[in-house]
C-alpha positions in Angstrom: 13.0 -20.0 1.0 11.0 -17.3 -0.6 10.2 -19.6 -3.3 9.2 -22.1 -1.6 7.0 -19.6 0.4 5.5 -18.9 -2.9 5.0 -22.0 -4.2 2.7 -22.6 -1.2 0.6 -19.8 -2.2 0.2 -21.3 -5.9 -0.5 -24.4 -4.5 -3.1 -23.1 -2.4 -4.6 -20.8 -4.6 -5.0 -23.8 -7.1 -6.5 -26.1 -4.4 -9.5 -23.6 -4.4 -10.7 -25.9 -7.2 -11.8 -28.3 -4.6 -14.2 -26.3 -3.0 -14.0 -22.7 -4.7 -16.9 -20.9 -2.5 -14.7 -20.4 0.6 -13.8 -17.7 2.1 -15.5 -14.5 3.2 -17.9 -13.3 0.9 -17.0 -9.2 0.6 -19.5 -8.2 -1.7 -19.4 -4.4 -0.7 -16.4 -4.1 -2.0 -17.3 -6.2 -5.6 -20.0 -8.5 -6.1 -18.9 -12.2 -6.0 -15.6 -11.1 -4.7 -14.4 -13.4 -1.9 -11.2 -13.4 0.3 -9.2 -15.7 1.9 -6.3 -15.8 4.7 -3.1 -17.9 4.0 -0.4 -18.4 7.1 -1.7 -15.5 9.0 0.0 -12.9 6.6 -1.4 -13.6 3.1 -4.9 -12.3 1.9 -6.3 -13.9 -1.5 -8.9 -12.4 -3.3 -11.0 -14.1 -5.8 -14.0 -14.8 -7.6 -16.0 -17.9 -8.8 -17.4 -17.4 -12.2 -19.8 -21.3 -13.3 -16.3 -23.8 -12.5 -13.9 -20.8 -12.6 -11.8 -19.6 -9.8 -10.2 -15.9 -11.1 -7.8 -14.7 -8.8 -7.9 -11.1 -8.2 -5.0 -10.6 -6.1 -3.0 -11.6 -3.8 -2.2 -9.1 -0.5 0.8 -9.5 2.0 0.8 -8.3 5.8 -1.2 -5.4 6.0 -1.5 -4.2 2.6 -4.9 -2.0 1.6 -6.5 -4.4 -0.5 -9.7 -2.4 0.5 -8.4 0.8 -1.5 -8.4 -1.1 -4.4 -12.1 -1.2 -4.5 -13.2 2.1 -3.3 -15.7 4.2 -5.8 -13.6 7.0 -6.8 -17.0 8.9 -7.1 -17.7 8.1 -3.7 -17.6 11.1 -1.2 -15.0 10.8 1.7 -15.8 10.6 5.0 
């Protein structure tokens, strides 16, 4: 089962070819950075570089994808 569940995610992540500039644009986090929901639980993250789709990760439930990204210069508030 958790393969399958897996497999889905591949197989959606490698459909982004069709039409790659989906998604939310999150450019305060990274510029070009997009991000995409799967099945309510999943949260892709990629980029489009010319006819390149890089995926930058891939985030389950509630997971702080967000802390990834955070300037470690950056005062906290």
């Amino acid at each position: 089962m958790a393969a399958r569940y897996v497999d889905s995610i591949v197989d959606y992540c490698e459909n982004l070819q069709t039409f790659p500039h989906r998604g939310t644009r999150r450019d305060d986090l990274r510029p070009g950075l997009r991000t995409l929901g799967f099945r309510r639980r999943v949260t892709i993250l990629f980029e489009v570089a010319d006819d390149t789709v890089n995926i930058i990760g891939v985030y389950y439930g509630g997971q702080d994808y967000e802390a990834n990204f955070q300037d470690d210069d950056a005062p906290e508030h």
